[in-house]
N, C-alpha and C positions, 0 to 999 in steps of 0.2 A: 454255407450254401449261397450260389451265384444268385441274384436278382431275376436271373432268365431260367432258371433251373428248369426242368421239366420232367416229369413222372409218371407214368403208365398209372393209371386207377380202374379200380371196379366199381360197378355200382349196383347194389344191392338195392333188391324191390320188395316192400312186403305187400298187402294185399291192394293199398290205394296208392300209397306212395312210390316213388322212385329213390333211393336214396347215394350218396357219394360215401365212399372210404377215405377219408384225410390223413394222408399218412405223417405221421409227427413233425416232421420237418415243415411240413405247409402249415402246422394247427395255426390257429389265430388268437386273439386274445379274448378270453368274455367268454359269456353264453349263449350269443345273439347275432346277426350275421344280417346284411341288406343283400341282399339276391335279386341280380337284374338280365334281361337277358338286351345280348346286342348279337344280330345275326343269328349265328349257329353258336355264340358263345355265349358260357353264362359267364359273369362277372358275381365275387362275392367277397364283400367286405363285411369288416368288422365293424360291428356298432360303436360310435364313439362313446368314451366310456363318460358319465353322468356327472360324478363329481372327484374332488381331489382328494377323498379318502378312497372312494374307488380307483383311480386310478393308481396309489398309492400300494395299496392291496395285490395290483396285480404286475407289480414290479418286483423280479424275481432274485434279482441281484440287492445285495446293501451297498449302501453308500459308504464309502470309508474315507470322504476327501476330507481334510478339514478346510472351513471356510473361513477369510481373513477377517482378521479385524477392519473394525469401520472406526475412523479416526475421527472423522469429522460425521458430526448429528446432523441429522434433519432440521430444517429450520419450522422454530418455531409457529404455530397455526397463527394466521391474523384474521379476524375478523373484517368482513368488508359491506 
């Protein structure tokens, strides 16, 4: 899907709210969303996610790279 993509939505109301249909290709990541309006537009992001097992978690692919050898160590801590 292009970055400018665009798609026709409905929006379902139940008795206080308003609500939007997100059709899979737009879902976003998480449970949590910052909703802002500019103009006649809303803007809605996703909440950045907490920590690196979280975000971890919501990576959907595995990693199959392998990572190189480190020849040379870190140097040693000095005290100062």
């Amino acid at each position: 899907m292009s970055a400018n993509a665009t798609r026709r939505v409905r929006f379902v109301r139940n008795r206080y709210n308003q609500m939007l249909r997100i059709p899979r290709e737009f879902e976003l990541p998480g449970e949590e969303a910052i909703l802002r309006k500019e103009g006649n537009r809303l803007i809605v992001e996703p909440v950045g996610l907490g920590s690196l097992a979280e975000l971890m978690k919501s990576w959907t692919e595995s990693i199959e790279e392998e990572f190189p050898k480190i020849d040379d160590l870190p140097a040693e801590p000095v005290e100062i």
